[in-house]
MDTraj code that builds the backbone (N, CA, C; nanometers):
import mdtraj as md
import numpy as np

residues = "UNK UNK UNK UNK UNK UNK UNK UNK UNK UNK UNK UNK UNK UNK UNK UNK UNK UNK UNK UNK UNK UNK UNK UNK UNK UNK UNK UNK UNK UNK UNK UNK UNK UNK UNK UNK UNK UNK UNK UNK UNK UNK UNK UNK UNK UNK UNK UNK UNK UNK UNK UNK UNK UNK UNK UNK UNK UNK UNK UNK UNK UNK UNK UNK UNK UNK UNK UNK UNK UNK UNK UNK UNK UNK UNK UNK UNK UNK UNK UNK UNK UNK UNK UNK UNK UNK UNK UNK UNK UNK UNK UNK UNK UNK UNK UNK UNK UNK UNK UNK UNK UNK UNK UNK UNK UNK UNK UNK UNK UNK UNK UNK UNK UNK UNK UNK UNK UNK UNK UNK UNK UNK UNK UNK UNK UNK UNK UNK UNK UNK UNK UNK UNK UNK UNK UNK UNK UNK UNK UNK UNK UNK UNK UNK UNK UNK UNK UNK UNK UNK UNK UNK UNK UNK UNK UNK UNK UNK UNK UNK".split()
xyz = np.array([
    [-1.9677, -4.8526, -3.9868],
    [-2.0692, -4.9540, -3.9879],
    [-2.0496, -5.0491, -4.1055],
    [-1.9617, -4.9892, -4.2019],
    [-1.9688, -5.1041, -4.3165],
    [-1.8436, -5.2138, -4.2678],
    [-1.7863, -5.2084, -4.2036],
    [-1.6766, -5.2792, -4.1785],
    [-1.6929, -5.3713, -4.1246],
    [-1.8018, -5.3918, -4.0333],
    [-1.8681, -5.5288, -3.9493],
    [-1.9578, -5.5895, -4.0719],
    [-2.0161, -5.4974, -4.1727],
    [-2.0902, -5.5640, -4.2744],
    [-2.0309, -5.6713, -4.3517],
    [-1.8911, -5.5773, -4.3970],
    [-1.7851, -5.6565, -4.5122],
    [-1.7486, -5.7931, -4.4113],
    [-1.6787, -5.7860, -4.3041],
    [-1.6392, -5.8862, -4.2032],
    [-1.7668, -6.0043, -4.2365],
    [-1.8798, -5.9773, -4.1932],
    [-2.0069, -6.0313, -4.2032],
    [-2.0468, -6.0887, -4.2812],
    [-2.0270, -6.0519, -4.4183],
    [-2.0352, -6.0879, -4.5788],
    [-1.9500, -6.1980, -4.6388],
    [-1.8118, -6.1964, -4.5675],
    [-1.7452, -6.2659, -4.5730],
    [-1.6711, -6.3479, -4.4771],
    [-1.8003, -6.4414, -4.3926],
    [-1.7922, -6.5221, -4.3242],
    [-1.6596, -6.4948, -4.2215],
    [-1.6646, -6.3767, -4.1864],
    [-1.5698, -6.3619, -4.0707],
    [-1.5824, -6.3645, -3.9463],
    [-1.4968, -6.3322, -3.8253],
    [-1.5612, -6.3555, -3.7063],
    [-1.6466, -6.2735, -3.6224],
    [-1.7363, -6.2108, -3.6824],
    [-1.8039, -6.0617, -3.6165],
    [-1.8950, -6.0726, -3.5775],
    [-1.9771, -6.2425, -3.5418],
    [-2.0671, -6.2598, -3.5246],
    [-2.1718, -6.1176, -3.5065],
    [-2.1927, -6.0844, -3.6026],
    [-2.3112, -6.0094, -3.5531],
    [-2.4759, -6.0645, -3.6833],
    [-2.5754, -6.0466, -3.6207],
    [-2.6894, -6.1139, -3.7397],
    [-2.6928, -6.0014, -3.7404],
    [-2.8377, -6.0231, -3.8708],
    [-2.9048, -5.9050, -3.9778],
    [-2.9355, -5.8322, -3.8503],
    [-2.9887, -5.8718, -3.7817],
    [-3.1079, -5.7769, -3.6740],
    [-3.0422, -5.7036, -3.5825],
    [-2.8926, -5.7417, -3.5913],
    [-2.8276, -5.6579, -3.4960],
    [-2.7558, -5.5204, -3.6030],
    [-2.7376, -5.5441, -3.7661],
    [-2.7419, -5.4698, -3.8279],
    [-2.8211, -5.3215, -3.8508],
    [-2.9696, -5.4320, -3.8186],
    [-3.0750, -5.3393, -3.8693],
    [-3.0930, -5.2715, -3.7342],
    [-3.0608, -5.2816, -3.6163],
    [-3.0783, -5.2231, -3.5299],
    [-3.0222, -5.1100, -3.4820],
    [-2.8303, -5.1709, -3.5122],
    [-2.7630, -5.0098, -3.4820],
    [-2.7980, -4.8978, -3.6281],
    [-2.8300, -4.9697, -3.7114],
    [-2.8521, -4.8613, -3.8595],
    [-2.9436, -4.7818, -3.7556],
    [-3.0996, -4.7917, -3.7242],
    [-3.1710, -4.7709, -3.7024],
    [-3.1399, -4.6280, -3.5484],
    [-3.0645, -4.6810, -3.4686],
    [-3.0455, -4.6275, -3.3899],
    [-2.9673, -4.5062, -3.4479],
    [-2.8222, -4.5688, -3.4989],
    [-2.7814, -4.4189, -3.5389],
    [-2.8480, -4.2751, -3.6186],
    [-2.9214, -4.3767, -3.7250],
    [-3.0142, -4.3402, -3.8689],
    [-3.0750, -4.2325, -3.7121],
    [-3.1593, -4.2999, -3.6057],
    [-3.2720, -4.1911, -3.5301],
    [-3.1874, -4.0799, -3.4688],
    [-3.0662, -4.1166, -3.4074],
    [-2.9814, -4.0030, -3.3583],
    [-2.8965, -3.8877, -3.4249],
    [-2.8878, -3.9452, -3.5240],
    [-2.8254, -3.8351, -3.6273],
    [-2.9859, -3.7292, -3.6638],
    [-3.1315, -3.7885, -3.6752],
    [-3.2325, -3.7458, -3.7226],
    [-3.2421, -3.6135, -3.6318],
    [-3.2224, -3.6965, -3.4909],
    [-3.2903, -3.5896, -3.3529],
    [-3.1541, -3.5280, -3.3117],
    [-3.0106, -3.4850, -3.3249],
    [-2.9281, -3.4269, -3.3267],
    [-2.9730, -3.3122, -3.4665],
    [-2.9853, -3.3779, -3.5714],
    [-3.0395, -3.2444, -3.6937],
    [-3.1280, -3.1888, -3.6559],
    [-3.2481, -3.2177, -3.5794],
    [-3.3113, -3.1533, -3.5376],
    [-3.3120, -3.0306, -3.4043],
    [-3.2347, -3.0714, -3.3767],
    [-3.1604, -2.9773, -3.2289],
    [-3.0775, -2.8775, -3.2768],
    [-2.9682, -2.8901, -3.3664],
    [-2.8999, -2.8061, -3.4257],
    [-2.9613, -2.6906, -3.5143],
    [-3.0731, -2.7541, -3.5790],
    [-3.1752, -2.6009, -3.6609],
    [-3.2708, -2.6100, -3.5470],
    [-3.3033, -2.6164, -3.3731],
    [-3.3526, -2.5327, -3.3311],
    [-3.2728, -2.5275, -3.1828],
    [-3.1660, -2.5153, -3.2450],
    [-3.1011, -2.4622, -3.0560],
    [-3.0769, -2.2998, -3.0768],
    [-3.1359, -2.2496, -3.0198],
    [-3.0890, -2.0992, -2.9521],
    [-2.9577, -2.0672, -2.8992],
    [-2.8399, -2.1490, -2.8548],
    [-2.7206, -2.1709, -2.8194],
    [-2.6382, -2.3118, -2.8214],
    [-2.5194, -2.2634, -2.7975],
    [-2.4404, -2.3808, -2.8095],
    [-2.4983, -2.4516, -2.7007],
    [-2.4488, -2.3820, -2.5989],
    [-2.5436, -2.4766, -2.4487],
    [-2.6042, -2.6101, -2.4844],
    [-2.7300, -2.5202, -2.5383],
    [-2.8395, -2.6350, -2.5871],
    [-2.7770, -2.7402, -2.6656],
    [-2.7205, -2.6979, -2.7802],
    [-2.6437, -2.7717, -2.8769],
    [-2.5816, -2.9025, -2.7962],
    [-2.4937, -2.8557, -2.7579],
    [-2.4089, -2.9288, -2.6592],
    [-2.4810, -3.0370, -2.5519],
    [-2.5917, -3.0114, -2.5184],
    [-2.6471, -3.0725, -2.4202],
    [-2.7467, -3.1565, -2.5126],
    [-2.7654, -3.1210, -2.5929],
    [-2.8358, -3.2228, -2.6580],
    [-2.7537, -3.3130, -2.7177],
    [-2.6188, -3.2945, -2.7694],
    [-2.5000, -3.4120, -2.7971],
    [-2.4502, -3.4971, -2.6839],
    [-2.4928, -3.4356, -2.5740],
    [-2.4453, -3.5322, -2.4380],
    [-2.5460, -3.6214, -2.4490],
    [-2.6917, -3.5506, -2.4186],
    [-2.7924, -3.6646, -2.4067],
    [-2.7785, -3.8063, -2.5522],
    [-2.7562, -3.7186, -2.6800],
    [-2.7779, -3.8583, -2.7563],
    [-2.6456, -3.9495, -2.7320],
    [-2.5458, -3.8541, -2.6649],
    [-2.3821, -3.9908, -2.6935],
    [-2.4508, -4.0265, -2.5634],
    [-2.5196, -4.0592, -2.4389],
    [-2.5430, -4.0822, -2.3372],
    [-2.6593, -4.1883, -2.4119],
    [-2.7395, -4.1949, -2.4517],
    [-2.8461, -4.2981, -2.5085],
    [-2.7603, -4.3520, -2.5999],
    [-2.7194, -4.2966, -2.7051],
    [-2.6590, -4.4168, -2.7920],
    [-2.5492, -4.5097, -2.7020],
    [-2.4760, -4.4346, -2.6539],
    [-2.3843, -4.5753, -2.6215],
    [-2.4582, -4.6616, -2.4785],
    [-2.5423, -4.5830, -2.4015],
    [-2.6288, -4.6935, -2.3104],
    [-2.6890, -4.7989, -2.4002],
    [-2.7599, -4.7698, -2.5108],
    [-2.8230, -4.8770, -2.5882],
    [-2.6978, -5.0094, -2.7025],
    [-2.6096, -4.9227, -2.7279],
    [-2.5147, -5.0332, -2.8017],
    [-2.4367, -5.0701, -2.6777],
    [-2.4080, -5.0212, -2.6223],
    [-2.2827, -5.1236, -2.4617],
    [-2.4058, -5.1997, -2.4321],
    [-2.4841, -5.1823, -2.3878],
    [-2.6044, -5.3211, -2.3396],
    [-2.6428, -5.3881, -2.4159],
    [-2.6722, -5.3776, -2.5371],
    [-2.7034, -5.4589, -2.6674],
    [-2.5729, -5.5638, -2.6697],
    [-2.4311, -5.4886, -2.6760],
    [-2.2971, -5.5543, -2.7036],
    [-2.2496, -5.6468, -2.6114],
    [-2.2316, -5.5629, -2.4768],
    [-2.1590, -5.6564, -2.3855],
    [-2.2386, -5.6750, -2.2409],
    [-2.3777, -5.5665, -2.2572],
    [-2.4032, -5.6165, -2.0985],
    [-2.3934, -5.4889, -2.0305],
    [-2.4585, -5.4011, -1.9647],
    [-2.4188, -5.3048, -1.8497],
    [-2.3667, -5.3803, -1.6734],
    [-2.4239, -5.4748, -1.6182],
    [-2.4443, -5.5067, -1.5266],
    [-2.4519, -5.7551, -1.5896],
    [-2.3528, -5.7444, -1.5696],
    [-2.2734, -5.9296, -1.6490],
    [-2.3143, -5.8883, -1.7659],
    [-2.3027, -5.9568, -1.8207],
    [-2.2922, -6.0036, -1.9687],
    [-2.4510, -5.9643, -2.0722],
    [-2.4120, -5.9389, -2.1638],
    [-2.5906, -5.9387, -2.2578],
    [-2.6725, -5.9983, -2.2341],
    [-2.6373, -6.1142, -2.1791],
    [-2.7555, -6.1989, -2.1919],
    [-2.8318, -6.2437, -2.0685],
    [-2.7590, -6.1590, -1.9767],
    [-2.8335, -6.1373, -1.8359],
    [-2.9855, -6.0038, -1.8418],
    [-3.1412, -6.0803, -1.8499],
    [-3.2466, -6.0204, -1.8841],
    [-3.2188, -5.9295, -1.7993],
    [-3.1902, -5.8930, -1.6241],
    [-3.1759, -5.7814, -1.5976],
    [-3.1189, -5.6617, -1.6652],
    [-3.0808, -5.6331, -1.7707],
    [-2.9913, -5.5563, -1.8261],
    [-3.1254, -5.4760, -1.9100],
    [-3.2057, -5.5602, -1.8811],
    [-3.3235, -5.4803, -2.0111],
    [-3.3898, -5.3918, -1.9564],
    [-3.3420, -5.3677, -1.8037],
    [-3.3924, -5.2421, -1.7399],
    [-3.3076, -5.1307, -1.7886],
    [-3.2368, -5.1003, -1.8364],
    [-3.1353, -5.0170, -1.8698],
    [-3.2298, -4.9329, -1.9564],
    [-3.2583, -5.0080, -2.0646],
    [-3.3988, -4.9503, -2.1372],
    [-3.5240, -4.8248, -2.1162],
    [-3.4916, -4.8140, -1.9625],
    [-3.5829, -4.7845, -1.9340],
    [-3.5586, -4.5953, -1.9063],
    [-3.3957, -4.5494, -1.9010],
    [-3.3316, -4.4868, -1.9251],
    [-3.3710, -4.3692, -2.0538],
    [-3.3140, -4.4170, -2.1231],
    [-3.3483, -4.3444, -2.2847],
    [-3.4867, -4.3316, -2.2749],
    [-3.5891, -4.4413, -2.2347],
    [-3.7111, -4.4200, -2.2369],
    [-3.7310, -4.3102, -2.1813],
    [-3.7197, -4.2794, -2.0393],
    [-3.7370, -4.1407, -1.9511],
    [-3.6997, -4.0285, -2.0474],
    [-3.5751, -4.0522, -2.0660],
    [-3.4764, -3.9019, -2.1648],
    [-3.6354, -3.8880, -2.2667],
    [-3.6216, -3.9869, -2.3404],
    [-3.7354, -3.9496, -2.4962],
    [-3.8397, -3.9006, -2.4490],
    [-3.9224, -3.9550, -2.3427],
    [-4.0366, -3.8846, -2.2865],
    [-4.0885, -3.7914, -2.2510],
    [-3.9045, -3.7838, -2.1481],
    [-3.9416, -3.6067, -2.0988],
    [-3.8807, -3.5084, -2.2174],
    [-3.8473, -3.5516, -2.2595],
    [-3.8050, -3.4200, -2.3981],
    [-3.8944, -3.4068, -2.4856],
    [-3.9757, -3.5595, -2.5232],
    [-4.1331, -3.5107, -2.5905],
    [-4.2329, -3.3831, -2.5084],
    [-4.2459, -3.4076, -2.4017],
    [-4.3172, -3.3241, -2.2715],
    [-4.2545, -3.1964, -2.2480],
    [-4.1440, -3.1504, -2.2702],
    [-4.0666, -3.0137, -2.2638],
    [-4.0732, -2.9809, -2.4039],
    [-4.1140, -3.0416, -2.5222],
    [-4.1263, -2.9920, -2.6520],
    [-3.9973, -2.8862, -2.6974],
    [-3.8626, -2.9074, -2.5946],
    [-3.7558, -2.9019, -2.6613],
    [-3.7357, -2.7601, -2.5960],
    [-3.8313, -2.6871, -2.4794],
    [-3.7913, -2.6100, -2.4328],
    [-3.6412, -2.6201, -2.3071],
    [-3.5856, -2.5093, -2.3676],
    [-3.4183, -2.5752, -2.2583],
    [-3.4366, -2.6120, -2.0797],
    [-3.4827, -2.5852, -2.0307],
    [-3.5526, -2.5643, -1.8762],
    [-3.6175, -2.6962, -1.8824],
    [-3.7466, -2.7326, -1.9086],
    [-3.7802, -2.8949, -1.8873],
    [-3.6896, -2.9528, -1.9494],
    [-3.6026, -2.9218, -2.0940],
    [-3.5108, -3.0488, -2.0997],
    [-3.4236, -3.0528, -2.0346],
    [-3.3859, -2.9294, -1.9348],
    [-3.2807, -2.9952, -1.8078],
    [-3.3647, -3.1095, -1.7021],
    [-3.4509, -3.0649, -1.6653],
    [-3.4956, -3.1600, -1.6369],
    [-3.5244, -3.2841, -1.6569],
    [-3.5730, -3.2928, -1.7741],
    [-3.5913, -3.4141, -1.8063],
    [-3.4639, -3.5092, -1.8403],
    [-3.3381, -3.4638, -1.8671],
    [-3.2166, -3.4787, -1.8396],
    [-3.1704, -3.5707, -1.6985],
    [-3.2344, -3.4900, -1.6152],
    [-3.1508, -3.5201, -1.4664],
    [-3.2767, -3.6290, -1.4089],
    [-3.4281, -3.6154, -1.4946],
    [-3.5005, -3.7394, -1.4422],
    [-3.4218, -3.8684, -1.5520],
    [-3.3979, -3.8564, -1.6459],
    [-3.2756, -3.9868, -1.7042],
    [-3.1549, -4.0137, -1.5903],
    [-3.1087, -3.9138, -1.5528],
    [-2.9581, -3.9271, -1.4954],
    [-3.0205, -4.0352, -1.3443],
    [-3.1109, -3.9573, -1.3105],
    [-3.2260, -4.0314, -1.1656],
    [-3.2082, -4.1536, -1.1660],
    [-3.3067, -4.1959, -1.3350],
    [-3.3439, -4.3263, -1.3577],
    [-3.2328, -4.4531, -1.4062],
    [-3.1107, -4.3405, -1.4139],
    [-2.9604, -4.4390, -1.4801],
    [-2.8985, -4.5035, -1.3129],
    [-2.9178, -4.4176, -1.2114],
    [-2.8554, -4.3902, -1.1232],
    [-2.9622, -4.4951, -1.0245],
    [-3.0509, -4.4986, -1.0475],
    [-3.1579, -4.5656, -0.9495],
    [-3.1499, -4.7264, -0.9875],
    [-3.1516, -4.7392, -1.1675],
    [-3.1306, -4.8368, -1.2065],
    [-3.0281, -4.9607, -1.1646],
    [-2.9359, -4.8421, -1.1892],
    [-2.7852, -4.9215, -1.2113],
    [-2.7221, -4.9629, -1.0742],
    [-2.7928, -4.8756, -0.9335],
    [-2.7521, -4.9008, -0.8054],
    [-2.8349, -5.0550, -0.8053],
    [-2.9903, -5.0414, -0.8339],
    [-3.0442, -5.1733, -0.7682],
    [-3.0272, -5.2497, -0.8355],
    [-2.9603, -5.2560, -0.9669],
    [-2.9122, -5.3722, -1.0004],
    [-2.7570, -5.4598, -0.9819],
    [-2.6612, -5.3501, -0.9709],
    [-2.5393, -5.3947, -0.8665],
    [-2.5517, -5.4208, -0.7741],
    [-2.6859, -5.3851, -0.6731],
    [-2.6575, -5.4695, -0.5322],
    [-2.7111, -5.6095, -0.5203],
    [-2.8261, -5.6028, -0.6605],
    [-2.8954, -5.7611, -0.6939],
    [-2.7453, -5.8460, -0.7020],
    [-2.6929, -5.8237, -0.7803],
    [-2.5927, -5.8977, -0.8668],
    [-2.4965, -5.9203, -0.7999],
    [-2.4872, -5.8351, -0.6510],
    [-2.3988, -5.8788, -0.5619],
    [-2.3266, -6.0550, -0.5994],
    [-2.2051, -6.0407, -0.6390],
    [-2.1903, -6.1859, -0.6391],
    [-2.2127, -6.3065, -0.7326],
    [-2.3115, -6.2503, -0.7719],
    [-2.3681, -6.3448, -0.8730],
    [-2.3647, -6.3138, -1.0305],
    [-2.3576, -6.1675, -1.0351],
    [-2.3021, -6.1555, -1.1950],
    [-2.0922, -6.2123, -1.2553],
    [-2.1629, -6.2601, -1.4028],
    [-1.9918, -6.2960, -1.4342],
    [-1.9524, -6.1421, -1.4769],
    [-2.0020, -6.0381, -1.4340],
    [-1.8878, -5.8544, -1.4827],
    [-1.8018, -5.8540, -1.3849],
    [-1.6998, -5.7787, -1.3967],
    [-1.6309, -5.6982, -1.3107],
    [-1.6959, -5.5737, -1.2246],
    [-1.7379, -5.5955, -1.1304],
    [-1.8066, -5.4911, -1.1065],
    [-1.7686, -5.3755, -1.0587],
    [-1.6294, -5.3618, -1.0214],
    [-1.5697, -5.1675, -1.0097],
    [-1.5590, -5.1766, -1.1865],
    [-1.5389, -5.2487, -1.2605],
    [-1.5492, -5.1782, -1.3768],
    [-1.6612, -5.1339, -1.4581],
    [-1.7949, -5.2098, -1.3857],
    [-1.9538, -5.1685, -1.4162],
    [-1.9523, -5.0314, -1.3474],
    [-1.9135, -5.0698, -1.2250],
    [-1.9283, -4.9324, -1.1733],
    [-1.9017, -4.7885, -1.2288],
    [-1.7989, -4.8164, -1.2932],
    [-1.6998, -4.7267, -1.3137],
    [-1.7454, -4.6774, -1.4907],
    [-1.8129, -4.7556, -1.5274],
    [-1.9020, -4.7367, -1.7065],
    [-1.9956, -4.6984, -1.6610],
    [-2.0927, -4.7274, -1.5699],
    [-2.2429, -4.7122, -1.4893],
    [-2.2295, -4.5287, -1.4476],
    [-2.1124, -4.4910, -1.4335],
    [-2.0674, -4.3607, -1.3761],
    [-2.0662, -4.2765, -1.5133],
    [-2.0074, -4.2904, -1.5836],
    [-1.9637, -4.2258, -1.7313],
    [-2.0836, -4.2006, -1.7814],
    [-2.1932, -4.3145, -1.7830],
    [-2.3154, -4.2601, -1.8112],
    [-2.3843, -4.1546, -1.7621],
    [-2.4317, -4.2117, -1.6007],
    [-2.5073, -4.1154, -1.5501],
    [-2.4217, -3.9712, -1.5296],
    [-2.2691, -3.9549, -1.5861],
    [-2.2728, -3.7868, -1.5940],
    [-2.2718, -3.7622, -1.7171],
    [-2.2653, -3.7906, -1.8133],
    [-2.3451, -3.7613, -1.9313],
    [-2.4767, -3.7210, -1.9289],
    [-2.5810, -3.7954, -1.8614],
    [-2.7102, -3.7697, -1.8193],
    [-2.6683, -3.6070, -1.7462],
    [-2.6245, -3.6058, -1.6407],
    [-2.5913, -3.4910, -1.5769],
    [-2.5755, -3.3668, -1.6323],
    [-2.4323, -3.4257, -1.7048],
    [-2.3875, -3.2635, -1.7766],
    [-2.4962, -3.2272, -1.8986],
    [-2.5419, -3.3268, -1.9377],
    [-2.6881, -3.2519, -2.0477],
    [-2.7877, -3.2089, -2.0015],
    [-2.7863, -3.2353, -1.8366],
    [-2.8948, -3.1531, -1.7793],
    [-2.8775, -3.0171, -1.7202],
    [-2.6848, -3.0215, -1.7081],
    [-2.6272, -2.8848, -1.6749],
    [-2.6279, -2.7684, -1.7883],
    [-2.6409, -2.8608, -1.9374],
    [-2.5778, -2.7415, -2.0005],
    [-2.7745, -2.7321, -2.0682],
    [-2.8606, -2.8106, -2.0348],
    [-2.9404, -2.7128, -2.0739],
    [-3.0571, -2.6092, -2.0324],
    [-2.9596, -2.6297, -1.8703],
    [-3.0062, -2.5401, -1.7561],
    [-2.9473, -2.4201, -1.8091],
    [-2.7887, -2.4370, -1.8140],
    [-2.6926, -2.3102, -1.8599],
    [-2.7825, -2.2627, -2.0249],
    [-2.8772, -2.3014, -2.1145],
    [-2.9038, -2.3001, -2.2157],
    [-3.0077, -2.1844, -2.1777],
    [-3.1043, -2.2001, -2.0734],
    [-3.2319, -2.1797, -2.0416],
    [-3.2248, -2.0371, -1.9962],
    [-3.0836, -1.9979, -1.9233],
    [-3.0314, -1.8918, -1.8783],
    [-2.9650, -1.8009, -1.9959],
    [-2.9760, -1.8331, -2.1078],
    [-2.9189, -1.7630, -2.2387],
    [-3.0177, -1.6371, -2.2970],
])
top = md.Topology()
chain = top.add_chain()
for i, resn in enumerate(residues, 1):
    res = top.add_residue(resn, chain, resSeq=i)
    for name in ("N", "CA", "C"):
        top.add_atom(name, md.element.get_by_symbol(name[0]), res)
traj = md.Trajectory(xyz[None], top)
């Protein structure tokens, strides 16, 4: 993270502003918080593990859409449904209070909501987005099994 700073500092080409600074700080700063927190209370690796899927599954849904766009480019407002993703994950893991069994679940209602998302917005965009779209497709996929396998391993967790 300091390397886009220094670039930044010294009028280089990294266009990135303060707010996009203060934002990934913020994001990582929360995922490193709620990964420490999983690690002094997972009962197994399982869990462990499935809780590193879910945050590399939110963090990079939130910086690839922030960066380049899930579905055209950033600056296509449809993309701010993506959002709505991590939202589900955070919710239902507040509501399972971190027990392994609802957080599979609440896992595979993210993977639902990545998967529900990301279909009705590729068939909107039919055409009309500037992405590549087997290659949306094909990032849109990487996600929702991330969503998946953190809902597999903290099914496999629940069974420990």
């Amino acid at each position: 993270m300091l390397l886009p700073i220094a670039v930044h500092l010294t009028d280089g080409p990294f266009g990135w502003s303060f707010g996009d600074f203060v934002g990934i700080g913020l994001t990582l700063l929360s995922g490193a918080a709620i990964f420490d927190l999983a690690a002094r209370r997972s009962p197994n690796f399982a869990y462990l593990a499935g809780a590193g899927a879910a945050l590399a599954a939110g963090f990079g849904l939130v910086v690839v859409n922030g960066a380049v766009g899930l579905v055209g480019s950033e600056d296509e407002i449809h993309n701010a449904y993506f959002f709505a993703v991590p939202a589900a994950a955070l919710l239902g893991s507040l509501m399972a209070a971190g027990r392994p069994m609802p957080m599979a679940l609440a896992m595979l209602a993210a993977a639902v909501t990545h998967i529900a998302v990301s279909t009705t917005l590729l068939i909107d965009a039919n055409g009309v987005s500037d992405g590549n779209p087997q290659m949306e497709v094909i990032g849109l996929s990487i996600f929702a099994m991330l969503w998946l396998a953190s809902a597999w391993l903290f099914r496999i967790a629940s069974k420990q």
